[in-house]
mmJSON file of the N, C-alpha and C atoms, coordinates in Angstrom:
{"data_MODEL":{"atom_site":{
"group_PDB":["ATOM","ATOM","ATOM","ATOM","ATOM","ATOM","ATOM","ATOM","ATOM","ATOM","ATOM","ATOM","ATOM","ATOM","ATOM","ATOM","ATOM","ATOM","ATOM","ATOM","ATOM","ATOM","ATOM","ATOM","ATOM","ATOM","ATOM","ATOM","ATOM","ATOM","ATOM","ATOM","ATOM","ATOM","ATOM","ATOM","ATOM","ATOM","ATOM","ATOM","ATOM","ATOM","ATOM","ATOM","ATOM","ATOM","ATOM","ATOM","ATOM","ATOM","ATOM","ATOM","ATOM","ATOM","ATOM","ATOM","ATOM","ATOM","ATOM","ATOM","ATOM","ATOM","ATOM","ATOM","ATOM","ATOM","ATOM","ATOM","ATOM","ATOM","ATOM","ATOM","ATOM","ATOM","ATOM","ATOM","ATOM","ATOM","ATOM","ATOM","ATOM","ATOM","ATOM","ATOM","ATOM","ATOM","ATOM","ATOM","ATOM","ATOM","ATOM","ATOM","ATOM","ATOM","ATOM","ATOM","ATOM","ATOM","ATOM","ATOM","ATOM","ATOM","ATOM","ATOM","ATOM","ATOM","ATOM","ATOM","ATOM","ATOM","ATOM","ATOM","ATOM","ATOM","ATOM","ATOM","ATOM","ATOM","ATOM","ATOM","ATOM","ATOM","ATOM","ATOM","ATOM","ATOM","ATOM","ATOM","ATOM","ATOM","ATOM","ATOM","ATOM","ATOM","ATOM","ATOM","ATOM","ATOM","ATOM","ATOM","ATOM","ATOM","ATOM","ATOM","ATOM","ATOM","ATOM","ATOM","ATOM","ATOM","ATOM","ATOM","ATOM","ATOM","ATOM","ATOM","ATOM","ATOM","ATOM","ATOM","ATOM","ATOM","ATOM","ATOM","ATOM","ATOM","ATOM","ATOM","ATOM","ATOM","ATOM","ATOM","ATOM","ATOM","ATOM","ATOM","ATOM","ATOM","ATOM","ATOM","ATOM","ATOM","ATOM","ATOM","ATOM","ATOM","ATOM","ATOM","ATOM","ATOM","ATOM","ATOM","ATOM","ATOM","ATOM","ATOM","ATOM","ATOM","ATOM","ATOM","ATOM","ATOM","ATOM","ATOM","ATOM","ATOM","ATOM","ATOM","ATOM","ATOM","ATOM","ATOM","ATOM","ATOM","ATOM","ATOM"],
"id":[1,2,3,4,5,6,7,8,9,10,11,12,13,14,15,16,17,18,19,20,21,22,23,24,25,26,27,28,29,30,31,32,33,34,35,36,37,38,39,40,41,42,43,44,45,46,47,48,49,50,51,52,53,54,55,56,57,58,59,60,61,62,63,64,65,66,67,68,69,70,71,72,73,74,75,76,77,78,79,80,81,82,83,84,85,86,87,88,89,90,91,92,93,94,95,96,97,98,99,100,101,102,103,104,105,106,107,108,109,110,111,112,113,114,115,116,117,118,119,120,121,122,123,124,125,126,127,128,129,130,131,132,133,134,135,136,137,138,139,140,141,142,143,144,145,146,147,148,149,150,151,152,153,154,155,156,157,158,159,160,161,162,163,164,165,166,167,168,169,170,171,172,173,174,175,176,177,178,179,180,181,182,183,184,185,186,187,188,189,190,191,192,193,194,195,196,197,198,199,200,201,202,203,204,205,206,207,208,209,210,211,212,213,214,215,216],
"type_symbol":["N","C","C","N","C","C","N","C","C","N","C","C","N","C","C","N","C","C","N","C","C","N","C","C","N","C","C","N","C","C","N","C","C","N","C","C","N","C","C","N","C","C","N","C","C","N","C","C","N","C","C","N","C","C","N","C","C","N","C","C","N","C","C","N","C","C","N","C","C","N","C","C","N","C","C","N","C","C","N","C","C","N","C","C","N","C","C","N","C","C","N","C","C","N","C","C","N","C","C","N","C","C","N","C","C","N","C","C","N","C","C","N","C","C","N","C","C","N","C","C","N","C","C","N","C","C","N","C","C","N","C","C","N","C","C","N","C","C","N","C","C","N","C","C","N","C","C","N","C","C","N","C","C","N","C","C","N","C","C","N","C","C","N","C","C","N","C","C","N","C","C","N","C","C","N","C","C","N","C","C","N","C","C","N","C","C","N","C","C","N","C","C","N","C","C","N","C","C","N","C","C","N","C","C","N","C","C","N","C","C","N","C","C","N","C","C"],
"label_atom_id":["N","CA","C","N","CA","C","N","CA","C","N","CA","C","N","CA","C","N","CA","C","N","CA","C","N","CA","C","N","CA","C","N","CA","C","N","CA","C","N","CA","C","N","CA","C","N","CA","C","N","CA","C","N","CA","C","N","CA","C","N","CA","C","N","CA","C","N","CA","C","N","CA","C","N","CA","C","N","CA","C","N","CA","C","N","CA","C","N","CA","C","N","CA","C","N","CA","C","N","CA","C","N","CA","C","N","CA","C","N","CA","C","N","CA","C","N","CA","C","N","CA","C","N","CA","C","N","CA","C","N","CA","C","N","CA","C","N","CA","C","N","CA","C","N","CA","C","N","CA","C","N","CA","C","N","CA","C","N","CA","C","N","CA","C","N","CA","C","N","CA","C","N","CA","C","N","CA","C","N","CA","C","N","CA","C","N","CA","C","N","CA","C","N","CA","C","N","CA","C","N","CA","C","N","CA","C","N","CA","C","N","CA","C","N","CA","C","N","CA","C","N","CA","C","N","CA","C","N","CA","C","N","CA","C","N","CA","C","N","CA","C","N","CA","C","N","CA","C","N","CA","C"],
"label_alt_id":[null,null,null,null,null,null,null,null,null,null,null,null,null,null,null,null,null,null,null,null,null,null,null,null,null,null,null,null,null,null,null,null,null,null,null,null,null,null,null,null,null,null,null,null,null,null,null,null,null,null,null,null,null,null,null,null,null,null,null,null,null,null,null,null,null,null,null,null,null,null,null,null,null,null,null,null,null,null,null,null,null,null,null,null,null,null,null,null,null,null,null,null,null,null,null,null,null,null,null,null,null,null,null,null,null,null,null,null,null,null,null,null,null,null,null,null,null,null,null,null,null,null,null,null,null,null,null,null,null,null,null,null,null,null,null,null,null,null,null,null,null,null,null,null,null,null,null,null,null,null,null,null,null,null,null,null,null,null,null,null,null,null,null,null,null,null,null,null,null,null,null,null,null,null,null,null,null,null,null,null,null,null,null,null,null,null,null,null,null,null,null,null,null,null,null,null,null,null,null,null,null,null,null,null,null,null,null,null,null,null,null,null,null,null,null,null],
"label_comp_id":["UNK","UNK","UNK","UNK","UNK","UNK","UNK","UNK","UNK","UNK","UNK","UNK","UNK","UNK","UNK","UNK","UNK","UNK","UNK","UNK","UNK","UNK","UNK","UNK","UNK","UNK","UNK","UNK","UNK","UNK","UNK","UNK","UNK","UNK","UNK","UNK","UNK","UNK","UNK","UNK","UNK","UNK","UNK","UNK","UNK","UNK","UNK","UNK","UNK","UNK","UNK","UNK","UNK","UNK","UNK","UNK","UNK","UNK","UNK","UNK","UNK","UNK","UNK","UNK","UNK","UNK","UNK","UNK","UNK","UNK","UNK","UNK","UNK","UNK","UNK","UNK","UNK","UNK","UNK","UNK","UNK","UNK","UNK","UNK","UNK","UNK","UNK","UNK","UNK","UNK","UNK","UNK","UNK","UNK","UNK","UNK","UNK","UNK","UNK","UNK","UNK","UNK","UNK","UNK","UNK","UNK","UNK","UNK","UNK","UNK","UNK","UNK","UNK","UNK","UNK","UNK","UNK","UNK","UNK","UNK","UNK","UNK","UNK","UNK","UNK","UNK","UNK","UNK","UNK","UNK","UNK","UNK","UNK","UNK","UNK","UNK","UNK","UNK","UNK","UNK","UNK","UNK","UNK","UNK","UNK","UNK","UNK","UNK","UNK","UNK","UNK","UNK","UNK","UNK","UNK","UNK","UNK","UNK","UNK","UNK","UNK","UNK","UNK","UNK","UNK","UNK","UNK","UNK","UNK","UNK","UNK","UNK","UNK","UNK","UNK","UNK","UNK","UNK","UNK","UNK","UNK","UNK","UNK","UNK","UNK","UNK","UNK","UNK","UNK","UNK","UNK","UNK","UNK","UNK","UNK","UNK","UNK","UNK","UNK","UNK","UNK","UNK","UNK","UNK","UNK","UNK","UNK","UNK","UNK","UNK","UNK","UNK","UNK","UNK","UNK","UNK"],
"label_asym_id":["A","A","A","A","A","A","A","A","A","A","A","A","A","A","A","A","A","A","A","A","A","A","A","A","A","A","A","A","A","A","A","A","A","A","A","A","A","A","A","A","A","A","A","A","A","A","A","A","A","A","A","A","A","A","A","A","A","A","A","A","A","A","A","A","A","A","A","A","A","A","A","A","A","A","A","A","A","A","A","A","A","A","A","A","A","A","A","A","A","A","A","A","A","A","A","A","A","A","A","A","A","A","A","A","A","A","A","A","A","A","A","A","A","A","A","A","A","A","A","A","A","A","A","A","A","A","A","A","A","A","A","A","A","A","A","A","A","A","A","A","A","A","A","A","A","A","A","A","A","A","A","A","A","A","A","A","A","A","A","A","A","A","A","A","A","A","A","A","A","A","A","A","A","A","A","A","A","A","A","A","A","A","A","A","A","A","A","A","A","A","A","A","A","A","A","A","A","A","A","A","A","A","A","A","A","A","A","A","A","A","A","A","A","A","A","A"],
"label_entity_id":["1","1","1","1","1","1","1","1","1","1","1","1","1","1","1","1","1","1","1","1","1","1","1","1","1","1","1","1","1","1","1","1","1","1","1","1","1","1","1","1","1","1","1","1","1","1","1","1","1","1","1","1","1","1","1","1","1","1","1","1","1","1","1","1","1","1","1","1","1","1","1","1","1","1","1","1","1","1","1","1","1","1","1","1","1","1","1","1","1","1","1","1","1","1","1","1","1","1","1","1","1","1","1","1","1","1","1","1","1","1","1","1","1","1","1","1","1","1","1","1","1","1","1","1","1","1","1","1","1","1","1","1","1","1","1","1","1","1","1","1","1","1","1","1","1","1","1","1","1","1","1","1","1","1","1","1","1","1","1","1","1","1","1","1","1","1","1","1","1","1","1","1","1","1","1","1","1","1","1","1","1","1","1","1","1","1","1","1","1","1","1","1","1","1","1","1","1","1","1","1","1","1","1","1","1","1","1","1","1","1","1","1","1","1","1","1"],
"label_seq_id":[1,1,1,2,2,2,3,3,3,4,4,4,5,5,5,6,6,6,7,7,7,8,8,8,9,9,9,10,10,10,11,11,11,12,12,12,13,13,13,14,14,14,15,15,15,16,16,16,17,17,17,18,18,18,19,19,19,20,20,20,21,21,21,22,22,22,23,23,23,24,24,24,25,25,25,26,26,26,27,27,27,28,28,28,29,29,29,30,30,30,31,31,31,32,32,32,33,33,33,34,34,34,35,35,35,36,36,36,37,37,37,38,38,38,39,39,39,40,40,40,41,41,41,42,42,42,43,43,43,44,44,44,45,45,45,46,46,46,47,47,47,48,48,48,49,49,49,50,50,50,51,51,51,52,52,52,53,53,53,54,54,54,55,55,55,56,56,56,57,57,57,58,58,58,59,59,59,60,60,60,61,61,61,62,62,62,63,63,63,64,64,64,65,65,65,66,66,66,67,67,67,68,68,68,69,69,69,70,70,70,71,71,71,72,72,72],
"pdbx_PDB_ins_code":[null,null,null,null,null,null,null,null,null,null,null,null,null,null,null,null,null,null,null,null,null,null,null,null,null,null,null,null,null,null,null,null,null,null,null,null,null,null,null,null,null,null,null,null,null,null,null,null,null,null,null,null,null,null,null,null,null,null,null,null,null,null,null,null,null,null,null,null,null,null,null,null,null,null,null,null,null,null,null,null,null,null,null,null,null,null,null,null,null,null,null,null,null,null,null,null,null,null,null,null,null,null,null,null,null,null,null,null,null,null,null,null,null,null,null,null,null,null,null,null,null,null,null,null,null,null,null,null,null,null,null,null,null,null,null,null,null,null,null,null,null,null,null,null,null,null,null,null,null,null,null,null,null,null,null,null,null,null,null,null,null,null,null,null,null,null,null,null,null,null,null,null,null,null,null,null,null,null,null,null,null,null,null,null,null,null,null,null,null,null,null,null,null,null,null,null,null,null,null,null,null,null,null,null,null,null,null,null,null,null,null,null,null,null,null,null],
"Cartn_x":[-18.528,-18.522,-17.175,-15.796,-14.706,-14.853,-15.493,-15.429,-16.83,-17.018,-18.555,-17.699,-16.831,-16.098,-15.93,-15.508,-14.836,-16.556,-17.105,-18.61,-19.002,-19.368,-19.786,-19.152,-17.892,-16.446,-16.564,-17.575,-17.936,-19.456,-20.278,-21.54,-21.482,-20.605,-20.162,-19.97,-19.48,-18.946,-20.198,-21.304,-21.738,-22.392,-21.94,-22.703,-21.526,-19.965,-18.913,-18.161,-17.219,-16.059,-14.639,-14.738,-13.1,-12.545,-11.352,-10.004,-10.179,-9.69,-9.382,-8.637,-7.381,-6.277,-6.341,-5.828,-6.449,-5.416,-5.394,-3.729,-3.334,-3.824,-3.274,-2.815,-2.801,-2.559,-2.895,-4.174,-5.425,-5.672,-6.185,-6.283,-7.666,-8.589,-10.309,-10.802,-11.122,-11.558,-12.86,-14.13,-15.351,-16.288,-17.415,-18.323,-19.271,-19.602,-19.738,-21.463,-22.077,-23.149,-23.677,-23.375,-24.114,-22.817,-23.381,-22.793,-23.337,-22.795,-23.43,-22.529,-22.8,-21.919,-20.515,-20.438,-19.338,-18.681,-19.407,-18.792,-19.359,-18.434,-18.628,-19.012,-19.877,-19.971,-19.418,-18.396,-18.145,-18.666,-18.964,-19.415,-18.304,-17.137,-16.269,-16.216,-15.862,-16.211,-15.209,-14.734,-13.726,-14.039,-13.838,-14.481,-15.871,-16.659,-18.063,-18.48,-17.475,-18.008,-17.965,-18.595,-18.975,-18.557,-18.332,-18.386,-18.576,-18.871,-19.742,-18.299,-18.018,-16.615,-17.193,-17.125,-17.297,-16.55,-16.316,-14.266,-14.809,-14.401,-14.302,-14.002,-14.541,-13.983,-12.642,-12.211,-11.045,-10.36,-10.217,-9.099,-8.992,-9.55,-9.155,-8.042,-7.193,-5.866,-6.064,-6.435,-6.507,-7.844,-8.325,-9.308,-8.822,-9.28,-8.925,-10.158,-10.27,-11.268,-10.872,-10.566,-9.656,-10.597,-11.934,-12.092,-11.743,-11.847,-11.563,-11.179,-11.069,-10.908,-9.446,-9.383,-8.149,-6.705,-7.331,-6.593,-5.496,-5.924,-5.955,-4.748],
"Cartn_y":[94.0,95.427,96.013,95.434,95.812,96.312,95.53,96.182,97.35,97.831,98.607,99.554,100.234,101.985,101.276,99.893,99.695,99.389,98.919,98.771,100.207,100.778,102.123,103.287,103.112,103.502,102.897,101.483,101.285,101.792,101.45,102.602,103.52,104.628,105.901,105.316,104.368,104.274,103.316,103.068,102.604,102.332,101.986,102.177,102.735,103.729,103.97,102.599,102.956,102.047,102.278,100.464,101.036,99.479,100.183,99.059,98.133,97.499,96.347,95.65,95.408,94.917,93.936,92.252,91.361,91.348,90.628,89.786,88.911,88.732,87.254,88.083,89.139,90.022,89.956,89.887,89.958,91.131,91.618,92.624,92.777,93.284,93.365,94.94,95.213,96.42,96.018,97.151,96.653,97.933,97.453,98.426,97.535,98.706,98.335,98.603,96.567,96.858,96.359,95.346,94.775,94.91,95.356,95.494,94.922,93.968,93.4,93.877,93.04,93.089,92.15,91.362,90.117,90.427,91.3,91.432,91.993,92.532,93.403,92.791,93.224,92.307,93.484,92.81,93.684,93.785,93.724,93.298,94.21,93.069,93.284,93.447,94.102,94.432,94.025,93.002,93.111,92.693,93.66,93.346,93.411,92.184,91.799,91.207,90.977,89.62,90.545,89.838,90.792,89.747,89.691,88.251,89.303,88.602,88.703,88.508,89.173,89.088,89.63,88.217,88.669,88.786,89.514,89.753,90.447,88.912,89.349,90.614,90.91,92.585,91.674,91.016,90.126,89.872,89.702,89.472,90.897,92.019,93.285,93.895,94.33,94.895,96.21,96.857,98.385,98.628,99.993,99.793,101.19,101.661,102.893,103.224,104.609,104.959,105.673,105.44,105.688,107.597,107.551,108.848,109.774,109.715,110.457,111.612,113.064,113.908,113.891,112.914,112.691,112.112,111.259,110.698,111.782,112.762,113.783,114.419],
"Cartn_z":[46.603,46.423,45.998,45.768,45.504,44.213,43.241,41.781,41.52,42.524,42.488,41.661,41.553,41.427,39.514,39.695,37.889,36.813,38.237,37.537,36.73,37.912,37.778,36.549,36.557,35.479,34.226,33.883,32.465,32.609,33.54,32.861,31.671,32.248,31.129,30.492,29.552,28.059,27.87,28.261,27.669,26.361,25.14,24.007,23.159,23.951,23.302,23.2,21.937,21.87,22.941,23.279,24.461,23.94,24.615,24.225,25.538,25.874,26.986,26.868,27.91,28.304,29.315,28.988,29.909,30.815,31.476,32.669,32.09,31.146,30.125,28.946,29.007,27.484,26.379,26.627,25.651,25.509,23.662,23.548,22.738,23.416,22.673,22.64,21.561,21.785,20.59,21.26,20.958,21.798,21.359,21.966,23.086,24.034,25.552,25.654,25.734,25.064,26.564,27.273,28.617,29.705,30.977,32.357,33.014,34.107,35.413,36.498,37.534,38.809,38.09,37.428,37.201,35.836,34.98,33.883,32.715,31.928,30.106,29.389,28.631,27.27,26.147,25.157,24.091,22.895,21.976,20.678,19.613,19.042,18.268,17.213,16.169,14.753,13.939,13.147,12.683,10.833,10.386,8.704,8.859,8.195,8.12,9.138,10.059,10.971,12.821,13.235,14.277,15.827,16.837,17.898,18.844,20.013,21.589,22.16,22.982,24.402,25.486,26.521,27.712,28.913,29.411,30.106,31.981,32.331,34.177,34.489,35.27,35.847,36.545,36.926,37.658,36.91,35.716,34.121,33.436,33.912,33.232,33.903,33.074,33.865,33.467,32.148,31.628,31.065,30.882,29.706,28.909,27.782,26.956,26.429,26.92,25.722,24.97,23.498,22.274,22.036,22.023,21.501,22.855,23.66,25.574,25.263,25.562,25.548,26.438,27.53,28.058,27.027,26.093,24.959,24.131,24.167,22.979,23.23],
"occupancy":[1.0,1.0,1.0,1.0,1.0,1.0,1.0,1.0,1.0,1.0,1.0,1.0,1.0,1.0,1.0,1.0,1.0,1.0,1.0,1.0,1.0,1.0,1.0,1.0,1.0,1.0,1.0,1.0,1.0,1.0,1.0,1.0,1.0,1.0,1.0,1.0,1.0,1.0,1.0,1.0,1.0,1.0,1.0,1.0,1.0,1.0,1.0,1.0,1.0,1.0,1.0,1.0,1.0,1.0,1.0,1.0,1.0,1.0,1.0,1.0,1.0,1.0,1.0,1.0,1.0,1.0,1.0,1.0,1.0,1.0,1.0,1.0,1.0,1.0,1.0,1.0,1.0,1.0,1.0,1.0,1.0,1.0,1.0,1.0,1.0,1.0,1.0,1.0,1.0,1.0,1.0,1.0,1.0,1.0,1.0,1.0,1.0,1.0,1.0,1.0,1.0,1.0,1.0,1.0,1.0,1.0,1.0,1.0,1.0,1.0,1.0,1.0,1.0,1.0,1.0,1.0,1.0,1.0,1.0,1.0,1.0,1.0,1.0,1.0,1.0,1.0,1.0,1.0,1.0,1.0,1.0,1.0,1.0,1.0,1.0,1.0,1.0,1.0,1.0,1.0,1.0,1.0,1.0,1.0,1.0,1.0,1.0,1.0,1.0,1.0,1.0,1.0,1.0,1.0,1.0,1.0,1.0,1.0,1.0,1.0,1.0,1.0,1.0,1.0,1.0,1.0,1.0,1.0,1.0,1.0,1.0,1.0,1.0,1.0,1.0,1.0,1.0,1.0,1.0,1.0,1.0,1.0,1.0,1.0,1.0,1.0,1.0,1.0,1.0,1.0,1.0,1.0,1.0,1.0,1.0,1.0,1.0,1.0,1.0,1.0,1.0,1.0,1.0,1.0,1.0,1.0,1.0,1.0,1.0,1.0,1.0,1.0,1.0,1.0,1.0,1.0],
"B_iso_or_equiv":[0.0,0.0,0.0,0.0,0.0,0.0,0.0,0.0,0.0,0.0,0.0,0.0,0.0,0.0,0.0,0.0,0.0,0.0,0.0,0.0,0.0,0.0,0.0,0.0,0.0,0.0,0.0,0.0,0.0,0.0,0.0,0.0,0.0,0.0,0.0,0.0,0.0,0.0,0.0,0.0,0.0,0.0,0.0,0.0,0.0,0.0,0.0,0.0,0.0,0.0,0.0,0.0,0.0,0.0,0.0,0.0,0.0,0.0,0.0,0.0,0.0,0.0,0.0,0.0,0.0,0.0,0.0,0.0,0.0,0.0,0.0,0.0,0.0,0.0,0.0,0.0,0.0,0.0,0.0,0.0,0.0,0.0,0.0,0.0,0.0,0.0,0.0,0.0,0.0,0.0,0.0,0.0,0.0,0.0,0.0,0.0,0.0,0.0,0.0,0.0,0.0,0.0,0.0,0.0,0.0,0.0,0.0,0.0,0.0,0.0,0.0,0.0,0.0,0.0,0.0,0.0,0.0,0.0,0.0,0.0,0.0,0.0,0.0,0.0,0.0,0.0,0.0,0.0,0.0,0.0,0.0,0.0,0.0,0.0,0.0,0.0,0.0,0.0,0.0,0.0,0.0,0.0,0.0,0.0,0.0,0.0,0.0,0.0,0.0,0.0,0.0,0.0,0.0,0.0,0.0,0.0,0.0,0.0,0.0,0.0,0.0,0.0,0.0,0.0,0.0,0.0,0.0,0.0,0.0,0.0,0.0,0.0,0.0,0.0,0.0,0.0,0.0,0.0,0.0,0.0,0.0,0.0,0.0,0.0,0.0,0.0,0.0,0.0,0.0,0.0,0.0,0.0,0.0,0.0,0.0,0.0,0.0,0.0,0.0,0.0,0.0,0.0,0.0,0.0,0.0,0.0,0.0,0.0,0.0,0.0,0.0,0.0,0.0,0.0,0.0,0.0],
"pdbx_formal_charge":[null,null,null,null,null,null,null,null,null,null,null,null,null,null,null,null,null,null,null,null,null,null,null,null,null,null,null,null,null,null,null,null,null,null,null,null,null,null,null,null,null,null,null,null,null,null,null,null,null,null,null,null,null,null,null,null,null,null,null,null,null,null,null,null,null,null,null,null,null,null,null,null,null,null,null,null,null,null,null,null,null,null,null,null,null,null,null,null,null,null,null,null,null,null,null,null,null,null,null,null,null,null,null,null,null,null,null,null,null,null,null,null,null,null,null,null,null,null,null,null,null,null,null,null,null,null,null,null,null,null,null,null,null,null,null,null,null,null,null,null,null,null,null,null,null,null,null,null,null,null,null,null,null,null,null,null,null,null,null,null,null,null,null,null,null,null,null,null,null,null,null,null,null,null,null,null,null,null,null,null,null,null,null,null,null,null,null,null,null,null,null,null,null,null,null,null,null,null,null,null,null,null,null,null,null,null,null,null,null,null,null,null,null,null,null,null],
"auth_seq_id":[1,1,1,2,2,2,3,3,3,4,4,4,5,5,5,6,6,6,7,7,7,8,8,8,9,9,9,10,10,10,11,11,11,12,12,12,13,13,13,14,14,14,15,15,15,16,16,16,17,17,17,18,18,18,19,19,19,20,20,20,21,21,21,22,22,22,23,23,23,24,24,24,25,25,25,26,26,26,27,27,27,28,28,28,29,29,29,30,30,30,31,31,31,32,32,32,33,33,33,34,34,34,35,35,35,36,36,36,37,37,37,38,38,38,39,39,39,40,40,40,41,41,41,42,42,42,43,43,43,44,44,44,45,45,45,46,46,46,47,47,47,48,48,48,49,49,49,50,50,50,51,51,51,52,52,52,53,53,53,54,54,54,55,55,55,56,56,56,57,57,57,58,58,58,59,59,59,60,60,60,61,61,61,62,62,62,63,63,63,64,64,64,65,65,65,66,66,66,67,67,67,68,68,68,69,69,69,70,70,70,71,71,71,72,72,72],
"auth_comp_id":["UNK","UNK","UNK","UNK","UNK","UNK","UNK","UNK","UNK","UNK","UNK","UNK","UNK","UNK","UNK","UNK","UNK","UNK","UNK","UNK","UNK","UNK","UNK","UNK","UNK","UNK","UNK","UNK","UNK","UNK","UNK","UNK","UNK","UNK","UNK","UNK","UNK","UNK","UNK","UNK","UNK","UNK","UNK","UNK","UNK","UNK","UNK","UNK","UNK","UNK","UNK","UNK","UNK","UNK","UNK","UNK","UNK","UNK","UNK","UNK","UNK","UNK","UNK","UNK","UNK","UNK","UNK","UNK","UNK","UNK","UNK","UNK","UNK","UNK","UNK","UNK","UNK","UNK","UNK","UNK","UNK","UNK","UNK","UNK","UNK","UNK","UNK","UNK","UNK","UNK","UNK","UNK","UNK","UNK","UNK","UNK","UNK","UNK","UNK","UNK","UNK","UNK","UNK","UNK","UNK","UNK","UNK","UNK","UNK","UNK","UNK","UNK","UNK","UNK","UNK","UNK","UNK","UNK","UNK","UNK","UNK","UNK","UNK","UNK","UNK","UNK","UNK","UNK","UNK","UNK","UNK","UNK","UNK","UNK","UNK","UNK","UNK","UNK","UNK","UNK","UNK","UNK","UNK","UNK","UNK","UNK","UNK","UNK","UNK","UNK","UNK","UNK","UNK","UNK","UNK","UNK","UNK","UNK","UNK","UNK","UNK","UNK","UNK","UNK","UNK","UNK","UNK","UNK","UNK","UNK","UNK","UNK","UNK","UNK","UNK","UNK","UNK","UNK","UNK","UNK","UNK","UNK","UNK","UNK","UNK","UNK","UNK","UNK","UNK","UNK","UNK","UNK","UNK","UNK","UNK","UNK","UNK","UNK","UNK","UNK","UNK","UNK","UNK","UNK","UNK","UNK","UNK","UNK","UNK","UNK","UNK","UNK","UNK","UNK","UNK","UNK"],
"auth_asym_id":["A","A","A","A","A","A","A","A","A","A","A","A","A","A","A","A","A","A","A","A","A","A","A","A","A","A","A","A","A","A","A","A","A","A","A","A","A","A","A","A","A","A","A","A","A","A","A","A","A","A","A","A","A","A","A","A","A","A","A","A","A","A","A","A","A","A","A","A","A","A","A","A","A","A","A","A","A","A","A","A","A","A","A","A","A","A","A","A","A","A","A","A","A","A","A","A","A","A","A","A","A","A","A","A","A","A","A","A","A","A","A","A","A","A","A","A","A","A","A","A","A","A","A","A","A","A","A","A","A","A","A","A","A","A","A","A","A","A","A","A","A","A","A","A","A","A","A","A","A","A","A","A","A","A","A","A","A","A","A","A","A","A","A","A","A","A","A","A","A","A","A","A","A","A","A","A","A","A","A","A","A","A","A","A","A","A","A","A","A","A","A","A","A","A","A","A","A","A","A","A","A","A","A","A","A","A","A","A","A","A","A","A","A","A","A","A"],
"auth_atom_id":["N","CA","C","N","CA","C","N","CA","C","N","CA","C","N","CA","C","N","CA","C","N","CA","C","N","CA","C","N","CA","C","N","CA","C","N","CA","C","N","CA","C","N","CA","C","N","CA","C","N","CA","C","N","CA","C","N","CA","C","N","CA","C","N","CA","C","N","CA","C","N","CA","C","N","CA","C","N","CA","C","N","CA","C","N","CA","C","N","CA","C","N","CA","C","N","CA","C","N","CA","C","N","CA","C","N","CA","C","N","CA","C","N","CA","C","N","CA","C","N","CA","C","N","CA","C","N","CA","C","N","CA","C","N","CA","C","N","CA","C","N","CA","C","N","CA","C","N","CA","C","N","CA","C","N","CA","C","N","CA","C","N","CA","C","N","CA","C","N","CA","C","N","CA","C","N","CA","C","N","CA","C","N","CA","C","N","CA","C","N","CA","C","N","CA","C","N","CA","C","N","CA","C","N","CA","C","N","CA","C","N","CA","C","N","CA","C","N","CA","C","N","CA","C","N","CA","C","N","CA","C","N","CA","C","N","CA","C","N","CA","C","N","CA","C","N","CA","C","N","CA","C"],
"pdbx_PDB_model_num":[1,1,1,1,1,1,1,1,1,1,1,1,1,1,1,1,1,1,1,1,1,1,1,1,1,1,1,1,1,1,1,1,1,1,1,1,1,1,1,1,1,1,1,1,1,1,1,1,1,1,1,1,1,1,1,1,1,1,1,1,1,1,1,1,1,1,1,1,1,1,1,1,1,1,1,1,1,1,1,1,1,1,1,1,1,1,1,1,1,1,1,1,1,1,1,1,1,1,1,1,1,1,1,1,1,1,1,1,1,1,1,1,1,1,1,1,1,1,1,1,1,1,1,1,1,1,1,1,1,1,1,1,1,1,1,1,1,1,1,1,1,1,1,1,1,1,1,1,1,1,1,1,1,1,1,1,1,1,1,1,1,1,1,1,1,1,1,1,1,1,1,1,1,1,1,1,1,1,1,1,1,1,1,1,1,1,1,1,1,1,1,1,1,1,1,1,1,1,1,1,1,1,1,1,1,1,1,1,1,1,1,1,1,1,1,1]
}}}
């Protein structure tokens, strides 16, 4: 139940684009297509080509949501 609040905190973006910052300093930003209890799935866009990232709630150090009204 520790990550219930970060679970709950990607719900909302679900379907928006967010950035993500690993502990290994990994940098994925993608759109927020599957949530579980254990983890994100992203789906990355880069050119024509598209890939699947799936990132521990335990390896996330930040997340951004680039359009946020907080951003601005």
């Amino acid at each position: 139940m520790p990550l219930q609040h970060f679970e709950n905190l990607l719900r909302r973006y679900k379907g928006q684009t967010v950035a993500v910052k690993t502990l290994s300093g990994g940098l994925y930003e993608g759109r927020v297509t599957e949530i579980t209890n254990d983890f994100v799935e992203l789906i990355e866009v880069r050119g024509e080509e598209t890939a699947r990232v799936f990132l521990l709630y335990q390896a996330i150090e930040s997340v951004l949501v680039p359009n946020s009204p907080a951003n601005r």
